[in-house]
Residue, then its C-alpha position, 0 to 999 in steps of 0.5 A: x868709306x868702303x864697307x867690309x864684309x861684316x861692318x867692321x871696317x866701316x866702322x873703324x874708319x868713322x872712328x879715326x875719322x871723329x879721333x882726328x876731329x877730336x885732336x885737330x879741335x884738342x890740339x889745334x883750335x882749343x889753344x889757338x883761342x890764346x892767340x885769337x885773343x890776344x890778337x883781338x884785345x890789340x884791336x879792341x879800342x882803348x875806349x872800351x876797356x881803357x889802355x891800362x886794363x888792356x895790357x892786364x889782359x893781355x898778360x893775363x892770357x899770355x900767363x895763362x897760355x904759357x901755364x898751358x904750354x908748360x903743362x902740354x910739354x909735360x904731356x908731349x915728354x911723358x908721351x915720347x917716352x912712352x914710345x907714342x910718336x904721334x901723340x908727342x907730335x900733337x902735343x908738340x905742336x899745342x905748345x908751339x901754339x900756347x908760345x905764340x901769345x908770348x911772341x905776339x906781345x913780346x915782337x909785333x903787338x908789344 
């Protein structure tokens, strides 16, 4: 971080530095928690929540990360019609994430 002449500089870098902290962690990990999960349930084995009750939870995490990702592409529409490429593009890519759990348990772990 280069100083500038009154510190103001300085600090607009530590804040886009802790913006894009803020939108990898709002955007890329809070939703990846769905796939992990899913992922995690998969591996669990059938003695400690039963193969019925595994299945429950598995849809259950796929409903709720599709009932998130219908919401995030409201979010991403309603900010590329605003003219905000960027953040259309970070919501964007939160959906993709929030699909995957439904890709997951409809192909390789279903």
């Amino acid at each position: 971080m280069s100083m500038g002449a009154n510190g103001i500089e300085s600090i607009n870098e530590r804040g886009r530095l802790s913006m894009s902290r803020q939108r990898i962690i709002r955007h890329l990990l809070l939703p990846s928690i769905a796939p992990v999960a899913l992922i995690g349930l998969y591996f669990t084995p059938k003695t400690v929540f039963g193969c019925a009750n595994r299945g429950y939870m598995a849809v259950a995490v796929v409903f709720l990360a599709l009932v998130a990702a219908i919401a995030t592409t409201k979010k991403g529409i309603t900010a590329k019609r605003r003219g905000e490429n960027e953040a259309s593009t970070w919501w964007v890519i939160t959906t993709l994430i929030l699909v995957l759990p439904l890709v997951l348990l409809a192909g390789p772990l279903g």
